[in-house]
MDTraj code that builds the backbone (N, CA, C; nanometers):
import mdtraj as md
import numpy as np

residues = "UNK UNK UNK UNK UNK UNK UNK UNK UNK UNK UNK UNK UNK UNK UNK UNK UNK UNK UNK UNK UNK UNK UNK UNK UNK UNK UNK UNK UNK UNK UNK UNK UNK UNK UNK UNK UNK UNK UNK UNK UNK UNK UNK UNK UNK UNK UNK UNK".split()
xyz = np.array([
    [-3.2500, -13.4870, -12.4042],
    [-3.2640, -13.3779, -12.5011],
    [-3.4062, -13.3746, -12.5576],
    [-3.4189, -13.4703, -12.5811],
    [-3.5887, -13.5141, -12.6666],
    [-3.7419, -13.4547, -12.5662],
    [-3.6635, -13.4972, -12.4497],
    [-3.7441, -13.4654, -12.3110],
    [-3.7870, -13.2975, -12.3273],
    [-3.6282, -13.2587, -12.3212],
    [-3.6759, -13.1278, -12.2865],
    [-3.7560, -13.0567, -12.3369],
    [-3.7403, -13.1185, -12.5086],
    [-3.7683, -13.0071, -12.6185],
    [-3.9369, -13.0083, -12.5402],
    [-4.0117, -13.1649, -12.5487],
    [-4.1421, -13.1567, -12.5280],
    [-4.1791, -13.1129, -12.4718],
    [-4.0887, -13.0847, -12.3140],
    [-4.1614, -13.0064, -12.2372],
    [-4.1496, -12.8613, -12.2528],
    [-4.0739, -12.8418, -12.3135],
    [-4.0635, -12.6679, -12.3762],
    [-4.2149, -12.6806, -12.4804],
    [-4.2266, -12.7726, -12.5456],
    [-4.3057, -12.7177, -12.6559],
    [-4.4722, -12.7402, -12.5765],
    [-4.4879, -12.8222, -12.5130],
    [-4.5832, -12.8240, -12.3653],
    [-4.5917, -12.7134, -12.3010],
    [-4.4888, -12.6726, -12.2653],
    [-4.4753, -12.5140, -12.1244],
    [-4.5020, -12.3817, -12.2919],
    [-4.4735, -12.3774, -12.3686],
    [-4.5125, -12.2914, -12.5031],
    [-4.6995, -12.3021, -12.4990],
    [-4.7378, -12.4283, -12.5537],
    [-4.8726, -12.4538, -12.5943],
    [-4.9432, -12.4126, -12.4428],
    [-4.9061, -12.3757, -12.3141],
    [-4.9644, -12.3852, -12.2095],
    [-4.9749, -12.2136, -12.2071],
    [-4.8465, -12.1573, -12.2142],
    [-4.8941, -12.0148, -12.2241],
    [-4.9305, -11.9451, -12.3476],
    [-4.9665, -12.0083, -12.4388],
    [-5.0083, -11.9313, -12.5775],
    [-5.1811, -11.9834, -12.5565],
    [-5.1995, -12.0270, -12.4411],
    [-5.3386, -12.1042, -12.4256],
    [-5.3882, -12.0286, -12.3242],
    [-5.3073, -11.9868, -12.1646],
    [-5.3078, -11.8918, -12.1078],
    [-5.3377, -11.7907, -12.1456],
    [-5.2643, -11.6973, -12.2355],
    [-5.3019, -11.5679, -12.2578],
    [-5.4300, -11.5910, -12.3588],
    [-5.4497, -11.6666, -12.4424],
    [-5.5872, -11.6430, -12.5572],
    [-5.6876, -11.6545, -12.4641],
    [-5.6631, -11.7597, -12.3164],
    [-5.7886, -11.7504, -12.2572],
    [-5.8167, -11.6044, -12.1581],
    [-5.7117, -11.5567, -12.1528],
    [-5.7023, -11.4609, -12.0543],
    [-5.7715, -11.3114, -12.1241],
    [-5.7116, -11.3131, -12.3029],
    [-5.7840, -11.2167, -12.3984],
    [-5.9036, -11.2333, -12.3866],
    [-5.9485, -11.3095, -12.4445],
    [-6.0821, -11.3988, -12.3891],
    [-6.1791, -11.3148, -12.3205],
    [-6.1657, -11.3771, -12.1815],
    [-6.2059, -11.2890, -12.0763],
    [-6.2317, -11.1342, -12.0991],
    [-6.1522, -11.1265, -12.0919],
    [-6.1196, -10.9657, -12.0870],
    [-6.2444, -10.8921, -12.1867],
    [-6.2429, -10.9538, -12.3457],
    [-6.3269, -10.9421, -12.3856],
    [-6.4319, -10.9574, -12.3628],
    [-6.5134, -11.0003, -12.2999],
    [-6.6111, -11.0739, -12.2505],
    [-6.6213, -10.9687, -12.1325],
    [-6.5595, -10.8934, -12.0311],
    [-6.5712, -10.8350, -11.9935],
    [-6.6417, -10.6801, -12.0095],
    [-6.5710, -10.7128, -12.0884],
    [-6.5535, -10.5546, -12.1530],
    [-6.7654, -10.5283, -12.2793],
    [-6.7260, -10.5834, -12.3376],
    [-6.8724, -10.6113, -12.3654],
    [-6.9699, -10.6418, -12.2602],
    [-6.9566, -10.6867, -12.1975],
    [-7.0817, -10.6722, -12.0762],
    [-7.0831, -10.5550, -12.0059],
    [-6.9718, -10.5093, -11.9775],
    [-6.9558, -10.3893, -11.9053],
    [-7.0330, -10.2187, -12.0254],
    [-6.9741, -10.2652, -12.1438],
    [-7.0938, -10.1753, -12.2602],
    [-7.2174, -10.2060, -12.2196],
    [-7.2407, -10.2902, -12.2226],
    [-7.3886, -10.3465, -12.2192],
    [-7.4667, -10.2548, -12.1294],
    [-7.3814, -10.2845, -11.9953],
    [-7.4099, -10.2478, -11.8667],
    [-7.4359, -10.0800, -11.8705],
    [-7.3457, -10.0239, -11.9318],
    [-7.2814, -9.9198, -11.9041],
    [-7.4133, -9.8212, -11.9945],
    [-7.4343, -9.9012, -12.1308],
    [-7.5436, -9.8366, -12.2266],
    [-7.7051, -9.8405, -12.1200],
    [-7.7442, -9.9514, -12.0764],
    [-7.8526, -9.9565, -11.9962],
    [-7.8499, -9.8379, -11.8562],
    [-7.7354, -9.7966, -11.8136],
    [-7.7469, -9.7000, -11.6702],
    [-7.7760, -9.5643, -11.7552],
    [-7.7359, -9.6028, -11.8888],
    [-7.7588, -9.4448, -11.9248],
    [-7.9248, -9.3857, -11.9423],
    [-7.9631, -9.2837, -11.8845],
    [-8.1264, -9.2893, -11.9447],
    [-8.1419, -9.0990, -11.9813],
    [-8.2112, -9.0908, -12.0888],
    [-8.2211, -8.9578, -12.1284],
    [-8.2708, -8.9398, -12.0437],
    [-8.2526, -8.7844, -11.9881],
    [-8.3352, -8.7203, -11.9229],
    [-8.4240, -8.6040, -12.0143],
    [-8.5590, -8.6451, -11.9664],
    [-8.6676, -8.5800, -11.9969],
    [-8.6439, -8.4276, -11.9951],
    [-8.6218, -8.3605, -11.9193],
    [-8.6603, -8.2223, -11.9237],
    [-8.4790, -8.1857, -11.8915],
    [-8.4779, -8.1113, -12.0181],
    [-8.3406, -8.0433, -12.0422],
    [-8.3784, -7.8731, -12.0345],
    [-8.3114, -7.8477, -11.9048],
    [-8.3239, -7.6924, -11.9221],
    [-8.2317, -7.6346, -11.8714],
])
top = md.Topology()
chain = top.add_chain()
for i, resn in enumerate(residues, 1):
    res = top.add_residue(resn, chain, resSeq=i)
    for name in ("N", "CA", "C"):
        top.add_atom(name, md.element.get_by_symbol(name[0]), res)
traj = md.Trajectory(xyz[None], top)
């Protein structure tokens, strides 16, 4: 019984660690991809 709980509360701490790292990412993505996305942009000079 004692067993299980730990490994439940182990297999818990493993995916609540999973997904924050996975948010993470994503974020990290996503801001570079602004980054990216602000630098391709370039005024163009002659608007007519």
């Amino acid at each position: 019984m004692i067993k299980t709980l730990i490994k439940l509360k182990i297999l818990k701490f493993i995916l609540i660690g999973g997904i924050s790292a996975a948010y993470a990412f994503k974020r990290y993505c996503d801001t570079k991809n602004e980054l990216k996305s602000k630098k391709d942009k370039k005024p163009s000079l002659l608007t007519r």
